[in-house]
C-alpha positions in Angstrom: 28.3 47.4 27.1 27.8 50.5 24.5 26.6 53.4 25.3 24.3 55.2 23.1 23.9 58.9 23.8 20.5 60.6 21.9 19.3 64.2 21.3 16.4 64.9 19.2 18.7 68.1 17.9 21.8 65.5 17.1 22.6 62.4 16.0 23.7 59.7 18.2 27.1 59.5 19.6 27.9 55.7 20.3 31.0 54.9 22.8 32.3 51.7 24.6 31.7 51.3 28.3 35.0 52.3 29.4 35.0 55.5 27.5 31.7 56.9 28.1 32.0 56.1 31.8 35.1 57.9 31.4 33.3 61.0 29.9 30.7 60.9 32.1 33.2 60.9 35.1 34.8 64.2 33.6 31.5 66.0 33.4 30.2 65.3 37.0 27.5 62.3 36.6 27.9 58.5 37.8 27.8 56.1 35.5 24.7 54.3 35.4 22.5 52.1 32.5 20.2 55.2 32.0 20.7 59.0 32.2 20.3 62.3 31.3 21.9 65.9 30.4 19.9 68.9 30.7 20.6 71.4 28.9 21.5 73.7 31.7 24.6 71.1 32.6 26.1 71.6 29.6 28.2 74.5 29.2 30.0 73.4 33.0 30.4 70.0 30.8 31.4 71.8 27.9 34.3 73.5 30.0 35.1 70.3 31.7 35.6 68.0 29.0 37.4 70.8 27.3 40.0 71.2 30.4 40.4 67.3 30.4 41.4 67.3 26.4 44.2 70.3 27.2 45.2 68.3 30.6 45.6 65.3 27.7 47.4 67.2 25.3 49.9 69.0 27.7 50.9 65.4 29.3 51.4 64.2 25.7 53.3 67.2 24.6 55.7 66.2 28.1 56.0 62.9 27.0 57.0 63.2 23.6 60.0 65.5 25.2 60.8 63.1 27.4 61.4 60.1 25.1 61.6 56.8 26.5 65.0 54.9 26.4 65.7 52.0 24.8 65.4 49.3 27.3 62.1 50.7 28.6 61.0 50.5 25.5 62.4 47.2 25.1 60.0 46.6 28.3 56.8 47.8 26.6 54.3 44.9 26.1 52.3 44.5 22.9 49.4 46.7 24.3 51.2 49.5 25.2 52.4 49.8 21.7 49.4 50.3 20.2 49.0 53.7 18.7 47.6 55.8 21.0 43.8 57.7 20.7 43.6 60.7 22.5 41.6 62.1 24.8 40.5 64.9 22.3 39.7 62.7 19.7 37.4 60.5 21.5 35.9 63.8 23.2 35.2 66.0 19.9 31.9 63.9 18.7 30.6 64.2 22.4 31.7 67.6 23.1 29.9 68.5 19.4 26.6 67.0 20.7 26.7 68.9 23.9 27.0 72.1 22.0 24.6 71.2 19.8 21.6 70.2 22.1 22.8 72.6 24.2 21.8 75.4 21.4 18.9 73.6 21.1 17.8 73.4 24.3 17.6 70.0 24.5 18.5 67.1 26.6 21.1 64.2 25.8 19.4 61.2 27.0 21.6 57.2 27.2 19.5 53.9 28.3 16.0 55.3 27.7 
């Protein structure tokens, strides 16, 4: 399933089920076929997606100091390999829309 999030102040920011669920989570509303986000919800959203991205980055930046070793790299399947997109990245078009409709007073609608 895609989700297709719409403002009349933006244009539309288009994420895979498992992300956008995965936003959604992070802001405080249930995933569901149809929704909305008033413009009054958005700066707490705004904050919390924004906390999630530096939660990301910090567990990245740990990571990166803590390489793995050889045979548990050796132990990696092909998926796990994968270059990785970050939280931020996948956050920024959403998080641009919300502060968008948010200075326009508008609503972000998905489903409708």
């Amino acid at each position: 399933m895609i989700y297709e999030f719409k403002c009349r102040a933006t244009g539309t920011v288009v994420m895979t089920q498992q992300i956008a669920e995965h936003m959604l989570g992070i802001i405080g509303k249930e995933p569901a076929a149809k929704g909305v986000i008033l413009p009054a919800q958005m700066p707490e959203a705004i904050r919390a997606l924004e906390a999630a991205v530096e939660l990301d980055r910090e567990e990245e930046r740990k990571a990166r100091e803590h390489p793995k070793s050889a045979s548990e790299e050796a132990e990696l399947d092909d998926e796990e390999r994968q270059p990785v997109v970050s939280l931020g990245q996948r956050a920024w078009p959403f998080i641009e829309m919300l502060r968008s409709a948010a200075a326009a007073d508008r609503e972000i609608t998905w489903g409708v």
